[in-house]
C-alpha positions as CSV (number, residue, x, y, z in Angstrom):
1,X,140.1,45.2,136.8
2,X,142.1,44.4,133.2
3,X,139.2,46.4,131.7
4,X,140.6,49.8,134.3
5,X,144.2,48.8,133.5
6,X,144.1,49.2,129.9
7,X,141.6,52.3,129.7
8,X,144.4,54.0,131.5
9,X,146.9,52.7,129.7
10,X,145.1,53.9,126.5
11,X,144.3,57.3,128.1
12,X,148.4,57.4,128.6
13,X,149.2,57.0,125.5
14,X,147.3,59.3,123.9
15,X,147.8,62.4,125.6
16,X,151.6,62.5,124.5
17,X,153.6,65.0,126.6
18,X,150.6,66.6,128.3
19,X,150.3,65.7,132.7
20,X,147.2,63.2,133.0
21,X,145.7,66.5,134.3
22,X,146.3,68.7,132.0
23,X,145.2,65.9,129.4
24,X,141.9,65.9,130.9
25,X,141.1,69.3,131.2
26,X,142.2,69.9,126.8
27,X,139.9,66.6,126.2
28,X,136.6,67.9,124.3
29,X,135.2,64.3,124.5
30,X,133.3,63.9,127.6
31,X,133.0,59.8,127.3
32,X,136.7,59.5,127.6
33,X,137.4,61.8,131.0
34,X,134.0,60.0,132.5
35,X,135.4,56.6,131.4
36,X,139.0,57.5,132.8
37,X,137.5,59.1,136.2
38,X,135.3,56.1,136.4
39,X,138.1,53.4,136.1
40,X,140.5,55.2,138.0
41,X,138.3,55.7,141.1
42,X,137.5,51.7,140.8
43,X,140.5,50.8,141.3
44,X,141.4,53.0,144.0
45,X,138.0,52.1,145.6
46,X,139.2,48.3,145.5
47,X,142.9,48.9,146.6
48,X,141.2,51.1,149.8
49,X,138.8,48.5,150.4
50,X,141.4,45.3,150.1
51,X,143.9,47.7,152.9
52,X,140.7,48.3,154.6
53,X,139.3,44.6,154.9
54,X,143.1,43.3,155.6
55,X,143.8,45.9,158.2
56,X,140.6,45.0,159.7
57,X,141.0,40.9,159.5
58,X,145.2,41.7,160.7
59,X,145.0,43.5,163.4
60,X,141.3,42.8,164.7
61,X,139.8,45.7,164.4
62,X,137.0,46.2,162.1
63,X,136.9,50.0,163.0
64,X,139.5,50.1,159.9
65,X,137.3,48.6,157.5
66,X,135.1,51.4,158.5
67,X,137.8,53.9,158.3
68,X,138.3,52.6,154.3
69,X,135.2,53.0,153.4
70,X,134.8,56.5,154.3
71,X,138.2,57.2,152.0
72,X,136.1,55.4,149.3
73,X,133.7,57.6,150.2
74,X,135.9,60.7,149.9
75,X,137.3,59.4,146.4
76,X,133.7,59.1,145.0
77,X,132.9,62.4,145.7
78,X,136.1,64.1,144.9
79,X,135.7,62.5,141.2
80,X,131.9,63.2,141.1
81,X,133.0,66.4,141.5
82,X,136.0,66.7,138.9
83,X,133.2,65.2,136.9
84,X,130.8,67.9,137.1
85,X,133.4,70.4,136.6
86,X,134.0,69.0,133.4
87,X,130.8,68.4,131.9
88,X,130.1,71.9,132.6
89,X,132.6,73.7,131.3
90,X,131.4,71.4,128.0
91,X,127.9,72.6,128.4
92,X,128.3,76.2,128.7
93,X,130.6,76.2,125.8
94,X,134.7,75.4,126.0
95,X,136.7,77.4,123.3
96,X,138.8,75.9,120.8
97,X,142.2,74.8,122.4
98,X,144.9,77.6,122.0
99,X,146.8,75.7,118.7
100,X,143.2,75.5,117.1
101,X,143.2,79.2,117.8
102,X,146.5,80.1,116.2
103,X,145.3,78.2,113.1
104,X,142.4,79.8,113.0
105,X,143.9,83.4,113.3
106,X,146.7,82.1,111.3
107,X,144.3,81.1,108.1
108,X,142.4,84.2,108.5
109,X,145.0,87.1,108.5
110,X,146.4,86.0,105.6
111,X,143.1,86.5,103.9
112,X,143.8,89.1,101.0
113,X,141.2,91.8,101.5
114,X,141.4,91.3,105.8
115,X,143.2,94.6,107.7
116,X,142.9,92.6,110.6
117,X,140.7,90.3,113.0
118,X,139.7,92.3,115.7
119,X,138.2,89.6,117.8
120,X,137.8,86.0,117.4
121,X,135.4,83.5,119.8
122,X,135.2,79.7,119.8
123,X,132.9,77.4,121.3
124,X,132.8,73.7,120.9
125,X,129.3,72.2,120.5
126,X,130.5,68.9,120.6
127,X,134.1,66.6,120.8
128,X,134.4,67.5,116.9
129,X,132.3,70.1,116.4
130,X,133.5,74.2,116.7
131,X,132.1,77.4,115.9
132,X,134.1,80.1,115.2
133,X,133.1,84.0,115.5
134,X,135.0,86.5,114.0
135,X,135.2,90.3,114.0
136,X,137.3,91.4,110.8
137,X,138.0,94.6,109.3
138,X,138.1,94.6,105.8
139,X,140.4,97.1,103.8
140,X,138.4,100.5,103.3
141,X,138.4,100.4,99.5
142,X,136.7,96.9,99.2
143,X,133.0,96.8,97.6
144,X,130.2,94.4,99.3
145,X,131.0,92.0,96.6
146,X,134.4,92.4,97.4
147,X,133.6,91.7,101.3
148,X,131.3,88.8,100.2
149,X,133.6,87.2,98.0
150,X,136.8,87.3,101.0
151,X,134.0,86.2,103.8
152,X,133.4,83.0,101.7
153,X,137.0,82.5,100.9
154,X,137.8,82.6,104.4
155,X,134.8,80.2,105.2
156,X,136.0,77.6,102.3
157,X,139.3,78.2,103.7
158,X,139.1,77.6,107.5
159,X,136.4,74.5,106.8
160,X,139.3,73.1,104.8
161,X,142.0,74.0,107.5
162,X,139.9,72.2,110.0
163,X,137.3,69.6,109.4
164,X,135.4,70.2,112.9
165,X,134.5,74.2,112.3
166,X,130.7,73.4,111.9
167,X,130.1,77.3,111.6
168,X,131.4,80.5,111.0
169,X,130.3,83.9,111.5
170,X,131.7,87.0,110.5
171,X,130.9,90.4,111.4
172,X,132.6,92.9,109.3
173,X,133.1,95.9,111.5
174,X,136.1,98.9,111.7
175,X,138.6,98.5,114.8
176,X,137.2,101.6,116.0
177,X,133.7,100.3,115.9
178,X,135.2,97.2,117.6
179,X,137.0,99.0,120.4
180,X,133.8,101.0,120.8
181,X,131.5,97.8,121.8
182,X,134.0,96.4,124.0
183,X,134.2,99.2,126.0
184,X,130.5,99.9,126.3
185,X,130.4,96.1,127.1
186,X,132.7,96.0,129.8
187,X,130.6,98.7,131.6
């Protein structure tokens, strides 16, 4: 039970400000949300079980103990649940949290020879890995050199900004092109 007591405690102190919920639901790490469900539902599967067995032995009747470990049962599935939820929001790709995102948009509009980001997608491959997708339009009197040169300064730039981007794809493409596929995409 010290071993539950402290992963919570540690789980506490790292997620700062945040609710434990909201904590859990930002983590990109899957081993610390299993670890923290896990422990969590231990010890409320033990406190149930001790009111359970006490009722039971107090006021003889050992339909209470019964009555316990159907709650157990309840708590197990709720957090097998949470669990699943979580894992597969990880496998079918989570984006980047929203700060990662501003510092993403942040490092690339500032980019010399970038009108603008049209679109921008994220998707975390692992706890410290993210792969970044971005549609840019490029200012109309740039050469390919020009576009190749600002695509790998913006590369260099965000891998510097952020040591988990693992990849980076750009997609040079007007606004109008842009607005053009996302219409005939949401069709």
């Amino acid at each position: 039970m010290r071993y539950e007591a402290s992963a919570l405690k540690e789980f506490r102190a790292a997620k700062g400000s945040l609710s434990d919920f909201a904590a859990v639901r930002q983590c990109k790490d899957p081993c610390v949300f299993t670890v923290l469900f896990e422990d969590t539902t231990a010890l409320l599967g033990l406190f149930f079980a001790f009111l359970g067995l006490t009722a039971a032995a107090y006021f003889d009747r050992p339909e209470r103990d019964g009555v316990a470990s159907i709650l157990i049962g309840v708590i197990l599935a709720a957090t097998a649940m949470l669990l699943a939820r979580e894992s597969k929001a990880l496998l079918i790709g989570k984006g980047a949290l929203p700060h990662v995102q501003h510092e993403i948009m942040a490092a690339v509009s500032g980019a010399p020879d970038v009108e603008r980001v049209n679109d921008m997608t994220t998707v975390h491959l692992g706890p410290d890995q993210i792969v970044v997708a971005l549609s840019l339009e490029f200012k109309d009197d740039r050469s390919t050199a020009d576009i190749e040169d600002c695509v790998e300064r913006v590369e260099a730039k965000l891998k510097k900004c952020r040591s988990d981007i693992v990849a980076i794809f750009v997609k040079p493409q007007t606004s109008a092109a842009w607005r053009e596929r996302r219409a005939q995409l949401s069709n």
